[in-house]
C-alpha positions as MATLAB code, in Angstrom:
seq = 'XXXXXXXXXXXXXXXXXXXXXXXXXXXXXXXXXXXXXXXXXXXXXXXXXXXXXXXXXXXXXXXXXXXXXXXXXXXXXXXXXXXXXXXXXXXXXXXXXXXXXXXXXXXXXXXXXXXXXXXXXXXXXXXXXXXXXXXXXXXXXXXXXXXXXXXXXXXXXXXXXXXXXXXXXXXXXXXXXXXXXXXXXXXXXXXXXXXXXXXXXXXXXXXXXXXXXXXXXXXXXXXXXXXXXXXXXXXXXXXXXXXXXXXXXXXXXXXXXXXXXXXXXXXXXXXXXXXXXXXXXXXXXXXXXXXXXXXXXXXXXXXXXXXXXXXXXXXXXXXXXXXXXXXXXXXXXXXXXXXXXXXXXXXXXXXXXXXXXXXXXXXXXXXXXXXXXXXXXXXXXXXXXXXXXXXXXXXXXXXXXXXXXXXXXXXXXXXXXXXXXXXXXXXXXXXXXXXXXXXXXXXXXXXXXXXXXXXXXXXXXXXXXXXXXXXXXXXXXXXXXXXXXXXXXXXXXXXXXXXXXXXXXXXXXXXXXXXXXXXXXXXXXXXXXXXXXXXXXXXXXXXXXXXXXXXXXXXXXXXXXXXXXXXXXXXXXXXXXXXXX';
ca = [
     -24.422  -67.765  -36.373;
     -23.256  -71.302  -37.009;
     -19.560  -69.999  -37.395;
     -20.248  -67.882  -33.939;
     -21.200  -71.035  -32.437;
     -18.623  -73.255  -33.789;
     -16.463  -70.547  -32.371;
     -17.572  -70.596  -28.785;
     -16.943  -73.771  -28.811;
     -13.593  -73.718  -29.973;
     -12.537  -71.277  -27.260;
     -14.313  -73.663  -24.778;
     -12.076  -76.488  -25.578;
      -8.965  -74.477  -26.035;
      -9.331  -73.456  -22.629;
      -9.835  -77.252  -21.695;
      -6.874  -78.288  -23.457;
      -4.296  -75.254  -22.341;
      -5.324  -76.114  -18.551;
      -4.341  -79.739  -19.001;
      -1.403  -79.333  -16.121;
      -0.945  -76.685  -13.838;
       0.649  -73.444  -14.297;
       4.398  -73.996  -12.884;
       5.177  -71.950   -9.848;
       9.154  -71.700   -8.587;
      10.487  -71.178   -5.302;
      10.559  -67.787   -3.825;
      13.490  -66.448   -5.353;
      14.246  -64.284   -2.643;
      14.206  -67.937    0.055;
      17.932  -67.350    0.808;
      18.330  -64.084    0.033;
      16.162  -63.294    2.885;
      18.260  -66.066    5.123;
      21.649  -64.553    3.894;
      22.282  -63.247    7.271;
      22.024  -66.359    8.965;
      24.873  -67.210    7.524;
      27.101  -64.312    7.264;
      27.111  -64.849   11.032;
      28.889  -68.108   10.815;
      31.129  -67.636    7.784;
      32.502  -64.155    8.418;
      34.914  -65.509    9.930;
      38.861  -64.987   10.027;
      39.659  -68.330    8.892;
      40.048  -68.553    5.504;
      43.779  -70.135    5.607;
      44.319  -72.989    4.760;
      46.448  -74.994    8.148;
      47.211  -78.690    8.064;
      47.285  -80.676   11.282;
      50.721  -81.354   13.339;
      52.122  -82.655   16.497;
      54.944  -82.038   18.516;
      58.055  -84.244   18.852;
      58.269  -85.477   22.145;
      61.126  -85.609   23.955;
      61.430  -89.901   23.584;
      61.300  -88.938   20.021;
      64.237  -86.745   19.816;
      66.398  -88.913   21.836;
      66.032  -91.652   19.443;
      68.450  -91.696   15.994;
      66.756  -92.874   12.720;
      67.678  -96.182   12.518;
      66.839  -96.597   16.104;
      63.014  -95.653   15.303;
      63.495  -98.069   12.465;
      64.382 -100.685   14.393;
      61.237 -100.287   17.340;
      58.889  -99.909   14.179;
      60.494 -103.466   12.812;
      59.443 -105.346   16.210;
      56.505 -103.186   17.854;
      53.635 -101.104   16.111;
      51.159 -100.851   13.404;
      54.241 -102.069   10.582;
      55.561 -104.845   12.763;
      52.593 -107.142   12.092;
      52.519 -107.084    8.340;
      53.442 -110.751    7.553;
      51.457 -112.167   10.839;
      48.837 -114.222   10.405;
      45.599 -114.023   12.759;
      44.189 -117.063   14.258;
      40.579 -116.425   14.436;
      39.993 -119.915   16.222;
      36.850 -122.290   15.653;
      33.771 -120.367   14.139;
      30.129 -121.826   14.676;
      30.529 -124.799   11.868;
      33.495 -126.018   13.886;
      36.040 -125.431   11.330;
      39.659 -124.255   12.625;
      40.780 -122.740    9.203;
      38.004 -120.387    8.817;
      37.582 -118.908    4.971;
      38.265 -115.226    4.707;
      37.775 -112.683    1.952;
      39.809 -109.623    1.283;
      37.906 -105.883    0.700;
      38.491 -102.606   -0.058;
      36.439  -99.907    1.751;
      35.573  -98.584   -1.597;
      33.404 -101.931   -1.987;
      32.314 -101.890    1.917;
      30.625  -98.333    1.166;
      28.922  -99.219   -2.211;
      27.956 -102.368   -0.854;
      26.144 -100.923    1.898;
      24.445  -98.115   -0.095;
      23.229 -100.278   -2.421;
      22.037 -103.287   -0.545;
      21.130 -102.398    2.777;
      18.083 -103.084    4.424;
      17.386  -99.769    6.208;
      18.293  -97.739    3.238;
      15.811 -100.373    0.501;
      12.930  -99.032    3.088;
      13.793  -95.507    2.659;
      14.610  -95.506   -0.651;
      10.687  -96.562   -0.907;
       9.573  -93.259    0.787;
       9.996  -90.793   -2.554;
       8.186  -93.234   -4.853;
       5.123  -92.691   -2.185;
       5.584  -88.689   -2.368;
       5.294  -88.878   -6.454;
       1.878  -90.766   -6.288;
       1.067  -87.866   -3.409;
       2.218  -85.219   -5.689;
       0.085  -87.328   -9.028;
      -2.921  -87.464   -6.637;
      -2.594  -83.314   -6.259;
      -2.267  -82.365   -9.658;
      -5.128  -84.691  -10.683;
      -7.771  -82.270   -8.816;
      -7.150  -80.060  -12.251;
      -7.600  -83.193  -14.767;
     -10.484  -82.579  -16.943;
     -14.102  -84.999  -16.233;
     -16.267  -86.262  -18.672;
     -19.528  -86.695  -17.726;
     -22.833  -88.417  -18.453;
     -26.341  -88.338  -17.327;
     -29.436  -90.249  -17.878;
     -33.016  -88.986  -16.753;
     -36.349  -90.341  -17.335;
     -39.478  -89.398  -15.645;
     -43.333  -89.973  -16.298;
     -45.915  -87.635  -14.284;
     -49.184  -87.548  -14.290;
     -50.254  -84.070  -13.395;
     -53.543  -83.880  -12.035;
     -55.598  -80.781  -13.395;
     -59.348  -79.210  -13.261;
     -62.059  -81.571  -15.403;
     -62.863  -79.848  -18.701;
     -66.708  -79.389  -19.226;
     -68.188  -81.647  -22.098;
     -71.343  -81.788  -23.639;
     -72.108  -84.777  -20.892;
     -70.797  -83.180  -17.965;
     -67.594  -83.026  -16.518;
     -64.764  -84.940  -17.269;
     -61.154  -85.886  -15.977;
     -58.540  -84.075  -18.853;
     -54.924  -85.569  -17.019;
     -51.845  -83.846  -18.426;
     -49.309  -86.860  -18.799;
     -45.612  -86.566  -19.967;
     -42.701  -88.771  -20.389;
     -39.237  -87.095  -20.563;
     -36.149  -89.214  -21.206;
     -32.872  -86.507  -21.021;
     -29.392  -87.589  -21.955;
     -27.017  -84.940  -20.646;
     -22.688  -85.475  -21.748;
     -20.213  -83.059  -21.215;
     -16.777  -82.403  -19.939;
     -15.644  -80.210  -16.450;
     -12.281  -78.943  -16.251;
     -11.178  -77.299  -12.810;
      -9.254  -74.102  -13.286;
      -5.585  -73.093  -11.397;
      -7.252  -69.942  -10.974;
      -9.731  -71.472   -8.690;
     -12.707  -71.353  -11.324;
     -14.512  -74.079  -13.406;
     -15.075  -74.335  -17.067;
     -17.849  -77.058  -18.151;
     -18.886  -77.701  -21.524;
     -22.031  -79.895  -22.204;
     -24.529  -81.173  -24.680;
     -28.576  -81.648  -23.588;
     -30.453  -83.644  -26.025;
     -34.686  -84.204  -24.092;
     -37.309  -85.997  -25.866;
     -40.374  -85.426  -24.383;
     -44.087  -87.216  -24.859;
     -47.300  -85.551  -23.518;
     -50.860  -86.549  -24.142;
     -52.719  -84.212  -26.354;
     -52.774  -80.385  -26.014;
     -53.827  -77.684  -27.242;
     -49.771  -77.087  -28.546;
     -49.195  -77.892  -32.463;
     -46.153  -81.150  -31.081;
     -47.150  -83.373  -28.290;
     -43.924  -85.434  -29.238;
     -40.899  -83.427  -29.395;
     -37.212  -83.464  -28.850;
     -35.285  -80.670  -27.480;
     -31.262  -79.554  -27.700;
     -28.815  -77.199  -26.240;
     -25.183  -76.509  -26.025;
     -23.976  -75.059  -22.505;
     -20.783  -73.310  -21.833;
     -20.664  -72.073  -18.098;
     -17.286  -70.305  -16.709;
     -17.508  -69.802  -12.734;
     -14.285  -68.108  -11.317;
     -13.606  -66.701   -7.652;
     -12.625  -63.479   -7.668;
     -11.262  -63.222   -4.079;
     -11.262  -65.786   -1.689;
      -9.950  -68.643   -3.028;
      -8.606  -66.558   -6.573;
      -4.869  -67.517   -8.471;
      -2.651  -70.357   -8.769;
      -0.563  -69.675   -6.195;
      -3.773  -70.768   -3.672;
      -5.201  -73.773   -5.865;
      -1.808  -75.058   -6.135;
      -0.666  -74.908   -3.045;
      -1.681  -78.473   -2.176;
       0.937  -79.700   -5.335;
       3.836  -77.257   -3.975;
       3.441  -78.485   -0.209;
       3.613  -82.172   -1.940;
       6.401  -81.773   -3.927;
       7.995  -80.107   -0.957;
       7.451  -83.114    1.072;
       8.648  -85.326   -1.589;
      12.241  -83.120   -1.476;
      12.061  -83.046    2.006;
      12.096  -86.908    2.213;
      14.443  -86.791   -0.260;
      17.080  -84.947    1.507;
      16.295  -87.549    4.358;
      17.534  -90.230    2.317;
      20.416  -88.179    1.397;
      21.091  -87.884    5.000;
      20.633  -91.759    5.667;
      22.828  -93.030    3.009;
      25.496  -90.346    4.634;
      25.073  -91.980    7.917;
      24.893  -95.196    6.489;
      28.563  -94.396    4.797;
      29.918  -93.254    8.034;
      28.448  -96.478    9.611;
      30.310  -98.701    6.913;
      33.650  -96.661    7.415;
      33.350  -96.886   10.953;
      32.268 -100.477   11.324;
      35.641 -101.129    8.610;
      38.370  -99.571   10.650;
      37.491 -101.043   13.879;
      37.109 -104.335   11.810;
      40.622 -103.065   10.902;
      41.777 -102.388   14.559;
      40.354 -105.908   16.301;
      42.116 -107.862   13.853;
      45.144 -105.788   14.346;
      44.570 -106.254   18.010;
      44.065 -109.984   17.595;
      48.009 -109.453   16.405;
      49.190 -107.946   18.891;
      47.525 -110.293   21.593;
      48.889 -113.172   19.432;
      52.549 -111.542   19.851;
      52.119 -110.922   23.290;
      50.919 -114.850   23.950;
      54.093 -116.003   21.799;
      56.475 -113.742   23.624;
      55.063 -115.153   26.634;
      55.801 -118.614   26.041;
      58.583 -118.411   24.359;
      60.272 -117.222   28.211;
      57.744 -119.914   29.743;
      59.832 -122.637   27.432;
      63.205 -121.065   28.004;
      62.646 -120.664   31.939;
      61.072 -124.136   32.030;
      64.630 -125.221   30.301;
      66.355 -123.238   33.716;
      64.600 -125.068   36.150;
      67.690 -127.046   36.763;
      69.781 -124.062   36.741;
      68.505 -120.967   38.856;
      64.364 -121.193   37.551;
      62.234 -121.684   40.777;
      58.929 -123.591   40.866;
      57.405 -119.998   41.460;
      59.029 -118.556   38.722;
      57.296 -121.031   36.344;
      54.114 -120.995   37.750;
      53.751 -117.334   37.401;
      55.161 -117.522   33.605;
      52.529 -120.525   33.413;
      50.089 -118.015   34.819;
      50.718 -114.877   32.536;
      50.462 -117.369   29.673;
      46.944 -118.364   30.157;
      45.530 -114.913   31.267;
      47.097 -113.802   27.922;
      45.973 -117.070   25.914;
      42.440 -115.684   27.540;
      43.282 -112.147   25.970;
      43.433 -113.649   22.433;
      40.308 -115.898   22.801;
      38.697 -112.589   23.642;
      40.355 -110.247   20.678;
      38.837 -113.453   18.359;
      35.513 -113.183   19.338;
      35.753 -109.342   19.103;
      36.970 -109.643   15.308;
      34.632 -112.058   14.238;
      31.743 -109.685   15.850;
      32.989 -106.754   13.803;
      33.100 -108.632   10.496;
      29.766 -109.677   10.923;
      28.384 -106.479   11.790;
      30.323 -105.635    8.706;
      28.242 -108.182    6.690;
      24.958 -106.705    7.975;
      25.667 -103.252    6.884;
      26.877 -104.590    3.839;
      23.986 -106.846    3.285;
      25.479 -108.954    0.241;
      24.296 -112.012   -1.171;
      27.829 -113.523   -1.560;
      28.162 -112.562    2.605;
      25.638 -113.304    4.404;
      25.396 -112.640    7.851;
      24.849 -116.506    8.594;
      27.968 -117.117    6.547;
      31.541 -117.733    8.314;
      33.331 -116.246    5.838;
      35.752 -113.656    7.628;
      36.070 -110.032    5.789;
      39.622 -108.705    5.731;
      40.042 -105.060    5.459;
      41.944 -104.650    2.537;
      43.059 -100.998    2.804;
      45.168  -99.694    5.951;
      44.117  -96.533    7.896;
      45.956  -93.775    6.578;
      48.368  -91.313    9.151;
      49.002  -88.280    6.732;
      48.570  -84.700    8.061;
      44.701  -83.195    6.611;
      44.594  -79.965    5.696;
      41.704  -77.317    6.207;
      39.917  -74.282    6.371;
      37.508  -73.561    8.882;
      36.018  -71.088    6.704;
      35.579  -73.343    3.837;
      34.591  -76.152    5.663;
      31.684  -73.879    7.548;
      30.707  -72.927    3.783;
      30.473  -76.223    2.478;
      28.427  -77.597    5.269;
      25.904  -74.804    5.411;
      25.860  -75.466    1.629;
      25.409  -79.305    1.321;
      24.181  -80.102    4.724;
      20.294  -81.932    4.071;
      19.216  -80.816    7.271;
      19.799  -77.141    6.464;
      18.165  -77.851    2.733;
      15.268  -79.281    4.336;
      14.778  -76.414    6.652;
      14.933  -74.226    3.826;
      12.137  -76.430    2.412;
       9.893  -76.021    5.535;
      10.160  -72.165    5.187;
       9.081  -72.536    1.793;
       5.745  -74.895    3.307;
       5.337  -71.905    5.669;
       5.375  -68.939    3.377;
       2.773  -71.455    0.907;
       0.480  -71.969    3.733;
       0.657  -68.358    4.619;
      -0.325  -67.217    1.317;
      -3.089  -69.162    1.057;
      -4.209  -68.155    4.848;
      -4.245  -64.646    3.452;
      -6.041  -65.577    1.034;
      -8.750  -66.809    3.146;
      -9.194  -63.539    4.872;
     -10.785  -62.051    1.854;
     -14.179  -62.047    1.487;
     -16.052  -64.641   -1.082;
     -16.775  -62.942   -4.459;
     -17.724  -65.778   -7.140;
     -18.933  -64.919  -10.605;
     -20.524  -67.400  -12.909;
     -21.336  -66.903  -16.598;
     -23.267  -68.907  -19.678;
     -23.930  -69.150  -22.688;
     -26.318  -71.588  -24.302;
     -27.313  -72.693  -27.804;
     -31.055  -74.137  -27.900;
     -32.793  -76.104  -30.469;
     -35.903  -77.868  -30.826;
     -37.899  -79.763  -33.093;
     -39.892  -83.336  -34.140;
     -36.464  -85.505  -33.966;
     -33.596  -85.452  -31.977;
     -31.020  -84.444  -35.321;
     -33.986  -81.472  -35.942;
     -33.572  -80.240  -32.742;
     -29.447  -80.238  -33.104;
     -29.602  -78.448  -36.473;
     -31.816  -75.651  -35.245;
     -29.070  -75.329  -31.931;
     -26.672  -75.135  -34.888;
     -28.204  -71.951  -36.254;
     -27.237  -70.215  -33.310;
     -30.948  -68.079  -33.468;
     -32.334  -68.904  -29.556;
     -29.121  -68.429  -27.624;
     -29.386  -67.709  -23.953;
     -27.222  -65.253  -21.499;
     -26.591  -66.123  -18.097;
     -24.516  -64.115  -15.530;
     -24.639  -64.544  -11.698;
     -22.264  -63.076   -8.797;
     -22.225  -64.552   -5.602;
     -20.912  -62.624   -1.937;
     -20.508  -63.733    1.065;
     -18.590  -61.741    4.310;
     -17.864  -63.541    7.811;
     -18.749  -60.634   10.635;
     -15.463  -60.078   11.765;
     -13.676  -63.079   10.208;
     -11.728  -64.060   13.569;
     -11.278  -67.493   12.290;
      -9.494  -66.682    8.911;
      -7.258  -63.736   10.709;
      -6.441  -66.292   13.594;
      -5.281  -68.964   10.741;
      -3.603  -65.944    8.642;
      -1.559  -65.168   12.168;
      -0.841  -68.435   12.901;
       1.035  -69.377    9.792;
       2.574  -66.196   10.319;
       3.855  -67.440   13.630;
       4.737  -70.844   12.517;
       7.128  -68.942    9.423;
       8.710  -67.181   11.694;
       9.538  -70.394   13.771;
      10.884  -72.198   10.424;
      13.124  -68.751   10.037;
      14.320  -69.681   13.341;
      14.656  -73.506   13.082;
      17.126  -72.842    9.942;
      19.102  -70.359   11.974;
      19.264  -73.284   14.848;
      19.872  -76.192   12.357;
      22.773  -73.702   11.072;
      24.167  -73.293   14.400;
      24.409  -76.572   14.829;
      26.097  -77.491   11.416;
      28.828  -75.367   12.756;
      29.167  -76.997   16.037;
      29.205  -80.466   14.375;
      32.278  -79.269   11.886;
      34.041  -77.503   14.441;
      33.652  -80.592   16.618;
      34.888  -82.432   13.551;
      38.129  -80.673   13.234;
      38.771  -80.809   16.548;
      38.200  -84.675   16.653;
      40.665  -84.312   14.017;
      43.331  -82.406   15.726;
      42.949  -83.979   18.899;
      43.146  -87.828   16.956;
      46.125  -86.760   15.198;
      48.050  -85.661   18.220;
      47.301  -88.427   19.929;
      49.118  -91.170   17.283;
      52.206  -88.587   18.028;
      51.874  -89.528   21.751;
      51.097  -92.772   21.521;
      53.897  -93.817   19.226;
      56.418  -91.951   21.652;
      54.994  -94.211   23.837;
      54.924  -97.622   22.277;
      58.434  -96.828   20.940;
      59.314  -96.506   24.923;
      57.907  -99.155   25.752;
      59.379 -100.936   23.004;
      62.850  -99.544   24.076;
      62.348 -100.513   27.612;
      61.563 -103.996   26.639;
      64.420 -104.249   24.331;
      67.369 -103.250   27.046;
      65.548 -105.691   29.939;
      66.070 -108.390   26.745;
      69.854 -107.379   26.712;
      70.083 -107.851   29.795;
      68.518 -111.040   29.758;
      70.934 -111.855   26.953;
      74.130 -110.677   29.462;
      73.139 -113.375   31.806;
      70.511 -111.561   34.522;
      69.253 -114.003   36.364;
      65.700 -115.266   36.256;
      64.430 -114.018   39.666;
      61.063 -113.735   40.150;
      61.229 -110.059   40.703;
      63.266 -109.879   36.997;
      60.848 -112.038   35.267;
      57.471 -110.284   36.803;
      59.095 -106.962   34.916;
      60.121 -108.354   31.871;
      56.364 -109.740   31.707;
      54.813 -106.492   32.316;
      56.783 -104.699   30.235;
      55.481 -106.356   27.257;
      51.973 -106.153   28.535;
      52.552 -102.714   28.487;
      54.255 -102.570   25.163;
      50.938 -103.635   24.045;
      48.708 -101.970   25.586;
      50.601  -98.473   23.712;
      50.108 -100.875   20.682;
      46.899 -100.709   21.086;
      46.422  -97.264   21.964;
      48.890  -95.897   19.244;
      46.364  -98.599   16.655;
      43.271  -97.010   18.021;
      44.113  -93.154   17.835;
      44.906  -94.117   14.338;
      41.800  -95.252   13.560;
      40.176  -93.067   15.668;
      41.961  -90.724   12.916;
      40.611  -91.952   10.308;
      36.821  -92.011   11.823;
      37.255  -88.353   12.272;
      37.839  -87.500    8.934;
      34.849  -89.509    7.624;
      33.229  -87.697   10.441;
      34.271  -84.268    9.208;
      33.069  -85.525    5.302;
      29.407  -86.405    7.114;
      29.385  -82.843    8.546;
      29.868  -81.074    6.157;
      27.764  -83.142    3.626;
      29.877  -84.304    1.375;
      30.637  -88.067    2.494;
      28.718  -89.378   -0.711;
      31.537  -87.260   -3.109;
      34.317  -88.399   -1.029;
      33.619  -91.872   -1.702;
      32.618  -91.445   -5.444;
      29.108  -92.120   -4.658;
      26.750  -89.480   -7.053;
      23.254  -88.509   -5.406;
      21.055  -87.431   -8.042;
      17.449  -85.550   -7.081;
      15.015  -86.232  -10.189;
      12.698  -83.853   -8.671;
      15.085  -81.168   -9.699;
      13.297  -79.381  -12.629;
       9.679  -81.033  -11.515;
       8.156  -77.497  -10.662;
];
């Protein structure tokens, strides 16, 4: 009996020890299988060529020889200004020569991702969700337990007769219990508790053989639901829905260093363009006074007082111009800086950045299909709405659950001992001779159960909605790459037409210069065209500089919509919640 004992024990604890951490549960293997038709409808599609972006030649274009393009690149357009220097004017410490520091947009990006403000405070978010999930798995963590009772009573009870009459005969006891044990929740929804009772108890005298005794047992007690409330998938729902919400947030930082990549590629090519426009309005300033000087030289000659007051005038509006294209470059660079957050450039610093890298003007090449794939792949909106069809079909489960009625069933076994001393009493528990059975069922029905069918049919609702909020979120995945591409397209046309332009212009400024150079004279009318015509040559500077940046803004654009920004830039996103199920 002391071996059956031991025994019982043994498979008490064993079950203790193999429920130490929940039975793993994986995700519903059928999750996308069952969502495989949202997206056949967006990638059955007959694109699955591969077409690379182009423009057409315009007819300035085609008029123009080889060397004469060469020659309009050498003195107008994104080339011309290679060995220019800006001059970025006084900064806020009142220094003229204002220190700058060269960077690629390889180091603007990884900057940013790993210093930024915004993205430090979201980066916090998943540490929260894994104390969450720790604080749901430790409902099945195993409790020790201890108890300490002592009572004295003094029972009153009927006078036994004496030879003198009657007399008071009080029944006094003193019980001191010490009660240890351990209680380990079950997955399944039940309870297993294993305890040891040790009681010494003192009573006056009676008519029993031991007034002074000690007594012992060893409980084992198994309770287990066997409907309502019954299986791991319902007691562990509370861990999946956390871990769920831990990859959910996850894929939100995924999203936010994306946008935060975008951000630092944006904010770096229109650093780019304003100090390229800074250039420009520099050239424009010096080509402006250099005819101020040379018609201030013809004022004896055939230069009216007019004639140099207007040049006078067109210099400062244009001096005004480049005051303005300062300002504008040293507000992009510091915008820069707080994106970038770095110690070395501070935001309060005056250090100027200086894109190192130029924007790039090849043709891209893509396939609508493939793009449409990889998006509805990679996209962390679309993996997150995945996720909350996943919370939906948990919380429906356990909602079904609920509906069942409540069928409990709790069962015993204990070992007893007594005797004079507390080690007496143990011994005889040991021998295993007064064991007792214990076996109880408990059943309880709601009439009707409206509440738990109403809960069963609204998470039956709100699945269906999470169906549909995937099929949404895909729809607009699509939109935002198609929008992409077309961005694309549309960017990349545009250089074509503004360089047809600015090459024009550049043309048209060129033969008023020979002409100039021939002798024309200096008439008001001559020099009020020659001036506008290099305004306009830089304006389709400009224009030509921002379509190619706009360019290059598209394509990080296209990257961000289909997910996949972080690879392009070398950056690696690891989830280590990947194998936490």
């Amino acid at each position: 009996m002391i071996k059956l004992q031991t025994s019982i024990v043994a498979v008490g604890c064993l079950v203790l020890v193999s429920c130490a951490s929940p039975l793993e549960q994986t995700l519903e293997k059928d999750l996308r299988q069952r969502l495989l038709s949202a997206h056949q409808n967006h990638v059955q599609l007959n694109a699955s060529k591969t077409i690379a972006v182009s423009r057409p030649i315009s007819s300035v274009e085609e008029k123009l020889t080889d060397s004469r393009r060469i020659e309009l690149d050498y003195v107008s357009g994104p080339t011309a200004y290679k060995e220019d220097h800006p001059d970025y004017g006084p900064d806020l410490l009142g220094q003229d020569h204002t220190p700058t520091v060269s960077m690629s947009l390889q180091k603007v990006v990884h900057s940013t991702l790993a210093n930024n403000l915004t993205l430090k405070i979201a980066r916090l978010v998943p540490a929260v969700d894994d104390t969450l999930i720790t604080q749901a798995q430790a409902v099945f963590d195993a409790t020790f337990f201890a108890n300490v009772d002592w009572q004295k009573i003094d029972a009153a009870q009927p006078p036994v007769a004496s030879a003198t009459g009657s007399a008071l005969s009080p029944n006094n006891s003193e019980t001191t219990t010490i009660n240890v044990g351990i209680r380990k929740p079950l997955t399944t929804g039940g309870q297993v508790t294993l305890q040891q009772n040790i009681t010494r108890i003192e009573r006056s005298a009676t008519f029993f053989t031991l007034n002074n005794y000690h007594t012992s047992s060893l409980l084992l007690n198994v309770q287990q639901p066997l409907l309502r409330n019954f299986g791991t998938a319902v007691n562990r729902a509370q861990i999946e829905l956390a871990v769920n919400a831990r990859r959910e947030n996850v894929q939100d930082l995924r999203q936010q260093l994306i946008d935060a990549c975008q951000n630092a590629e944006t904010a770096y090519w229109n650093l780019s363009f304003s100090r390229q426009r800074l250039l420009i309005q520099q050239r424009l300033l010096q080509r402006t006074m250099k005819d101020r000087d040379q018609i201030e030289k013809r004022a004896v000659l055939d230069a009216s007082p007019a004639v140099i007051t207007e040049a006078n005038s067109f210099v400062e509006a244009r001096r005004a111009e480049v005051i303005r294209a300062q300002n504008a470059v040293r507000s992009a660079s510091d915008s820069l800086k707080r994106l970038m957050n770095d110690k070395e450039f501070s935001v309060s610093d005056e250090t100027m950045i200086v894109p190192l890298d130029d924007p790039i003007d090849a043709p891209l090449q893509f396939s609508l299909l493939d793009a449409i794939t990889t998006a509805l792949k990679n996209r962390p909106s679309l993996r997150r709405a995945l996720m909350e069809i996943d919370d939906a079909a948990i919380r429906q489960q356990v909602a079904d659950n609920q509906q069942l009625p409540l069928l409990n069933l709790s069962a015993s076994m204990r070992f007893n001992g007594v005797g004079p001393r507390a080690d007496d009493a143990v011994n005889i528990q040991g021998e295993s001779k007064l064991i007792d059975y214990l076996i109880s069922a408990q059943f309880e029905m709601p009439l009707g159960n409206r509440a738990a069918k109403a809960l069963y049919r609204q998470r039956q609702v709100e699945r269906s909605a999470s169906v549909v909020n995937y099929q949404n979120t895909a729809q607009l995945v699509v939109l935002e790459v198609k929008d992409a591409l077309r961005a694309i397209i549309t960017a990349y046309r545009v250089i074509g037409a503004e360089r047809a332009s600015r090459r024009a212009a550049a043309e048209n400024l060129r033969a008023l210069e020979a002409q100039e150079e021939a002798g024309a004279a200096l008439t008001p009318e001559f020099l009020d065209l020659k001036l506008r015509r290099q305004e306009a040559l830089a304006q389709t500077e400009i224009r030509e500089l921002q379509a190619i940046v706009d360019y290059n803004i598209a394509i990080g654009s296209l990257y961000q919509a289909m997910g996949t920004l972080l690879d392009r830039n070398g950056i690696e996103f690891k989830d280590d919640l990947a194998d936490r199920r």
